[in-house]
C-alpha positions in Angstrom: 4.6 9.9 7.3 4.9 9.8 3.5 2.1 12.4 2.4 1.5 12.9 -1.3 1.0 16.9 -0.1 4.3 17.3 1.6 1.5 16.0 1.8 -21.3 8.8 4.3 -25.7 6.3 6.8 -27.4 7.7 3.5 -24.1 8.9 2.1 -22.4 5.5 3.0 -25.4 3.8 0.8 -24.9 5.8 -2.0 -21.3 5.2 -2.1 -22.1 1.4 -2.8 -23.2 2.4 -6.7 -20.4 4.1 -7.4 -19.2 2.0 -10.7 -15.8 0.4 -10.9 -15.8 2.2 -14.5 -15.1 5.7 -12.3 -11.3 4.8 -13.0 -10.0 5.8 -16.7 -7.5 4.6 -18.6 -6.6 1.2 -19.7 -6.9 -2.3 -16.9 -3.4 -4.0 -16.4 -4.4 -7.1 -13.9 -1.9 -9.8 -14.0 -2.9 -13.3 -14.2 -1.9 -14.0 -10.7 -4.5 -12.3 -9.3 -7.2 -14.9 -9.9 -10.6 -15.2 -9.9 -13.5 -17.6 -9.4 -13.9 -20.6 -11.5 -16.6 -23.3 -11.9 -15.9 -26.4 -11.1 -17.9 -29.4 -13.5 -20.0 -32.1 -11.9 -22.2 -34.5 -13.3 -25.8 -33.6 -13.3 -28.1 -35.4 -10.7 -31.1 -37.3 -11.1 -33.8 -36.1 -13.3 -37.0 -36.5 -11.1 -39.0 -33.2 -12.6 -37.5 -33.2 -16.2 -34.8 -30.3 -15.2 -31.4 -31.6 -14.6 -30.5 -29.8 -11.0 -27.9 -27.0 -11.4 -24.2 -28.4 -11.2 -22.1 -26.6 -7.9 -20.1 -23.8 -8.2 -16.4 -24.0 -6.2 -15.3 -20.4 -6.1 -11.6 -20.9 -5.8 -9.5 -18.9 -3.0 -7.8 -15.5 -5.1 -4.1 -15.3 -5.7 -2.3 -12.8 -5.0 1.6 -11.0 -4.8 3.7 -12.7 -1.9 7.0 -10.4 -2.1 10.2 -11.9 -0.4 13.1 -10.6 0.8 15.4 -12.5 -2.3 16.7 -10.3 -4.2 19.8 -8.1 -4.9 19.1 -5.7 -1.7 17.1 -8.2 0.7 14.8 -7.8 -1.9 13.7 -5.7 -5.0 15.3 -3.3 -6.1 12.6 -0.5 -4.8 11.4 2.7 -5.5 8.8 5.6 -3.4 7.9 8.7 -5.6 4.4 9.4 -4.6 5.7 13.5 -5.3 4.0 13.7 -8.9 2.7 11.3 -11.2 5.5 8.9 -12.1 7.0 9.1 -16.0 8.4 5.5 -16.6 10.8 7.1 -19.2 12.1 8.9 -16.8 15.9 8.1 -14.8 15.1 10.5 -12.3 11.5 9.3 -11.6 12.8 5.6 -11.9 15.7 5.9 -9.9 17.5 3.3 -11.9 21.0 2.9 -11.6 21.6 4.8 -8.6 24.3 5.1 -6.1 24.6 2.1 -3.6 26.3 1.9 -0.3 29.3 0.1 -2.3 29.7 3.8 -4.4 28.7 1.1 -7.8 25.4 2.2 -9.6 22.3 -0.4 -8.1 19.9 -2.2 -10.8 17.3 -1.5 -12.7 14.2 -0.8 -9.8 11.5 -3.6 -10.2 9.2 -2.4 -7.9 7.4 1.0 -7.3 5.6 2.5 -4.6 3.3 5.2 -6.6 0.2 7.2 -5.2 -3.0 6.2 -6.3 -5.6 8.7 -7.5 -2.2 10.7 -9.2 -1.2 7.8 -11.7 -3.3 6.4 -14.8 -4.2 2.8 -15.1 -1.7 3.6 -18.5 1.1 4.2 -16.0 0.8 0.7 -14.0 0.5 -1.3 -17.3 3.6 0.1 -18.7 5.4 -0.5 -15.3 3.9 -4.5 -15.9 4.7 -4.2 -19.4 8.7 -3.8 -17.9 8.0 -6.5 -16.0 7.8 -4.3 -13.0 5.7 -4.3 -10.1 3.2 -1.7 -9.1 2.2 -0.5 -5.1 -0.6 1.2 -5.0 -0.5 4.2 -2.4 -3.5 5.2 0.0 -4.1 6.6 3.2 -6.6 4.5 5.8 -5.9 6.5 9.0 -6.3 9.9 7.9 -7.7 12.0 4.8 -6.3 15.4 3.4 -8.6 17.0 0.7 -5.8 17.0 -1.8 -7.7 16.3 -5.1 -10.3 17.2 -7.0 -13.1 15.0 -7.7 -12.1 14.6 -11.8 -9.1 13.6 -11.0 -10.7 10.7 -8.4 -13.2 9.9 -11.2 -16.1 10.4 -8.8 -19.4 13.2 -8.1 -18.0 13.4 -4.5 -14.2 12.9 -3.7 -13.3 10.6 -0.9 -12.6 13.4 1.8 -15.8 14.9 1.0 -18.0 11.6 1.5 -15.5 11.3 4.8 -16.9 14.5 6.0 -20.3 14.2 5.2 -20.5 11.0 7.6 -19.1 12.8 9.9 -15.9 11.0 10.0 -13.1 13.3 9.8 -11.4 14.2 13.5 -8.3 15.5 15.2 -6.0 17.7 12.7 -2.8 16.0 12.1 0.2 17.2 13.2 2.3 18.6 10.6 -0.1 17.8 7.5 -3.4 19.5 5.7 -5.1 16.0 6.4 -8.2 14.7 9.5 -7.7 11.7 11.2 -10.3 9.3 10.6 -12.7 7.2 12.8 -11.7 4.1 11.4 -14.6 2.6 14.4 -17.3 4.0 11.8 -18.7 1.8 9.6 -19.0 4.4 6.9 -15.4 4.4 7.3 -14.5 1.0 6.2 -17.1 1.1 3.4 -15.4 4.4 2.0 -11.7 3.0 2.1 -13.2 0.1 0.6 -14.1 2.2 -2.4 -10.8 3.5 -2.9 -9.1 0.4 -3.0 -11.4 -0.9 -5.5 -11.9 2.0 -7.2 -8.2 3.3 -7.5 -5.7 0.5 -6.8 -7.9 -3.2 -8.2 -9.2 -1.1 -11.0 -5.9 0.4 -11.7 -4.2 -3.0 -12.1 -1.9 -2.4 -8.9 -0.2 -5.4 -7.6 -0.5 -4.2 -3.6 -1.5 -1.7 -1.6 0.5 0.6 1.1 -1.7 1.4 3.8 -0.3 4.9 5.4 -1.5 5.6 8.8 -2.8 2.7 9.1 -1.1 2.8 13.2 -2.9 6.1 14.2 -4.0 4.7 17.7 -0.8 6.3 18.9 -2.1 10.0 17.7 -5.1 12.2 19.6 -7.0 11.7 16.4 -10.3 12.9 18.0 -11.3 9.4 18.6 -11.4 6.7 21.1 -9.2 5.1 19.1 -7.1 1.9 20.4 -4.4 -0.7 19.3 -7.1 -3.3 19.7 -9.6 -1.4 17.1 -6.7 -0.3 14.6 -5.2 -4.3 14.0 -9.5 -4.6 13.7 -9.8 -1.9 10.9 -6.4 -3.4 9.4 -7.3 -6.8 9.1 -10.6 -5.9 7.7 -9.2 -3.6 5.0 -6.4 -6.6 4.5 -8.9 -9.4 3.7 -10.8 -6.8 1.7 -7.7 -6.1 -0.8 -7.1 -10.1 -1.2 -10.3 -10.9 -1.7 -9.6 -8.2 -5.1 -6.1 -10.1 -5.9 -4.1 -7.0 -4.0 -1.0 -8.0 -1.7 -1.4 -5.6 1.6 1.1 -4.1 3.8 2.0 -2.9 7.0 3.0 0.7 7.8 5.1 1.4 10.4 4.0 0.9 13.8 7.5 1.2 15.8 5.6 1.6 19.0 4.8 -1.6 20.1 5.9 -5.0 19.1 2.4 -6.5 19.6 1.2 -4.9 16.4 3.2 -5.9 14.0 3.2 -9.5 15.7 -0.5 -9.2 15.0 -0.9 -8.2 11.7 1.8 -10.1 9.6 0.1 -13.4 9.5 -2.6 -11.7 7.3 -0.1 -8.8 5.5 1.9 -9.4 3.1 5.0 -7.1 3.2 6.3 -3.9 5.5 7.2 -0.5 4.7 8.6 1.3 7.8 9.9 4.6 7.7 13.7 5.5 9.6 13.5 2.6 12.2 17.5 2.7 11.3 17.2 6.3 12.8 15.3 5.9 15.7 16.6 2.2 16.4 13.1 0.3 16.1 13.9 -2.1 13.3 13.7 -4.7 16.4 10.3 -3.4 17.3 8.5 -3.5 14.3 10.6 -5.6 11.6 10.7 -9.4 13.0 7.4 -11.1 12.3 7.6 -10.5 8.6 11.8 -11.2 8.6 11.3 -14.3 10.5 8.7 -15.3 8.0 10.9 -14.5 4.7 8.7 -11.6 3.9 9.5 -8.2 2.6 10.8 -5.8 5.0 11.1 -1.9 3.0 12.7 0.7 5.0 13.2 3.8 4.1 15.8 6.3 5.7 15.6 9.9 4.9 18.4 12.1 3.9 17.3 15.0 6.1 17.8 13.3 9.3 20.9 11.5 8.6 22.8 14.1 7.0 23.8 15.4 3.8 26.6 12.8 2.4 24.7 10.0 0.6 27.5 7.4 1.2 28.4 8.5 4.7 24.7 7.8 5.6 24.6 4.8 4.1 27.7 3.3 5.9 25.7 4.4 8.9 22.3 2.2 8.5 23.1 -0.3 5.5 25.4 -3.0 7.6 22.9 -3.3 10.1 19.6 -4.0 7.3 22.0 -6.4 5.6 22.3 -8.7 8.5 18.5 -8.5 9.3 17.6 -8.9 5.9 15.7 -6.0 5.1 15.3 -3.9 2.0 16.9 -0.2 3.3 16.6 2.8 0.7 17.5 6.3 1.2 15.1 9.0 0.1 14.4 12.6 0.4 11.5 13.5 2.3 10.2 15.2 -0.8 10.0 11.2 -2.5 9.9 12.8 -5.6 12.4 10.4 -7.1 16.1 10.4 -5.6 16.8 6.8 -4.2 20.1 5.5 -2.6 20.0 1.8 -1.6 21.4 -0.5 0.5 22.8 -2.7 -2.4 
């Protein structure tokens, strides 16, 4: 599942003047992610003695297209979403570490980090190493895991949740609520999030966890139909802000993935080596050349890094995808395909 924990309509309205300035710390956006520009034109006819206003051309955002090229069917890749994440640090870096071949891997250029636990500072170093920065959020469900200073906000993002009424089914396993991602308020509060913690950050993309949760009892009348809905939605949302967005598992039926990689930018499954769904979930986005991240956890495959690796790696090579092993804990121990 990949918890950080182990891991309103009045509300709703009053959510929309929340300022973008709630995030501290310095704005790292690279120039790839666009923005509107005007276009010149020649002024009209002067019939009243005003020239008429010229047309504006708001031209379409840019935004992160990661591929699987690259040294392990892609970047080099790292998920720590355990504690904020020290760049100076090997062991929260995970540079160098053990491949499959037994050699030490390359320097990781591209980090999966939680979003309201790392500084805008901490994604403008990683741009400053030429790095790239995912931005970690939860869509399908909500834990009340930090407090509102450290969100930036009067009212953190499980609280507004609650208050319109929002929060369901508890989750199996985790301190967290499903959410009713059918509610309006919903969509407007994950909305703020993005915005307020990942685009304001700097983040090149976002990783959308639980963003599948129509195969849960969340509480809701929840169905594959109305979670590709809420997806799409959120997706066009985060490129509209120059953010790259992802899919999150959904191993269960092919249909979904087949669904939402024509508007998603990358994939980050969880052990579909272990439980043999890599052919469920990962061909839309290989077929289109786009990044496919799996991560395989050391607890279920067993405790020799290179035996494990023997075990999974062969099998991502030839369907190009990006396989990492991890501990559960994420907290910065990464093994890699290549």
């Amino acid at each position: 599942m990949g918890s950080a924990a182990a891991r309103i309509l009045a509300a709703v309205a009053a959510l929309a003047l929340l300022p973008l300035s709630a995030c501290t710390g310095s704005v790292s956006v690279e120039a790839t992610a666009g923005g509107a520009t005007a276009t010149p034109a020649a002024r009209g006819p002067v019939s009243t003695g005003i020239a008429s206003r010229p047309p504006i051309t708001a031209q379409p955002r840019s935004w992160w297209h990661p591929t699987d090229s690259g040294p392990n069917d892609g970047p080099e890749f790292q998920w720590e979403l355990d504690h904020p994440l020290n760049v100076t640090l090997v062991s929260d870096t995970g540079s160098g570490a053990v491949n499959s071949q037994g050699m030490r891997s390359g320097a990781t250029t591209v980090y999966d980090i939680d979003a309201i636990m790392n500084p805008a500072p901490t994604v403008t170093a990683l741009h400053k190493l030429g790095d790239r920065a995912i931005c970690y959020i939860e869509v399908g469900a909500a834990g009340n895991y930090y407090p509102a200073g450290e969100e930036h906000l009067k009212a953190t993002y499980y609280q507004q949740l609650s208050q319109a009424h929002d929060l369901g089914a508890a989750m199996p396993g985790y301190p967290e609520r499903y959410l009713n991602v059918n509610a309006a308020s919903t969509l407007v509060i994950i909305k703020a999030m993005i915005r307020q913690q990942c685009a304001a950050k700097g983040f090149d993309a976002v990783e959308p966890d639980i963003d599948d949760s129509y195969t849960d009892a969340t509480g809701f009348p929840i169905s594959e139909a109305d979670d590709i809905r809420y997806d799409l939605a959120l997706a066009a949302y985060a490129h509209s802000l120059g953010l790259a967005w992802g899919q999150k598992n959904g191993d269960n039926d092919p249909a979904f993935s087949l669904a939402l990689e024509p508007h998603t930018d990358f994939l980050l499954d969880e052990e579909c080596d272990y439980f043999q769904t890599c052919g469920i979930v990962a061909p839309p986005y290989t077929r289109a050349g786009k990044l496919v991240l799996v991560a395989e956890y050391t607890e279920d495959w067993g405790p020799g890094v290179a035996a494990d690796l023997s075990r999974f790696c062969p099998a991502d090579a030839a369907s190009h995808i990006d396989g990492t092993l991890f501990t559960m804990a994420l907290a910065g121990q990464r093994n890699p395909c290549h």
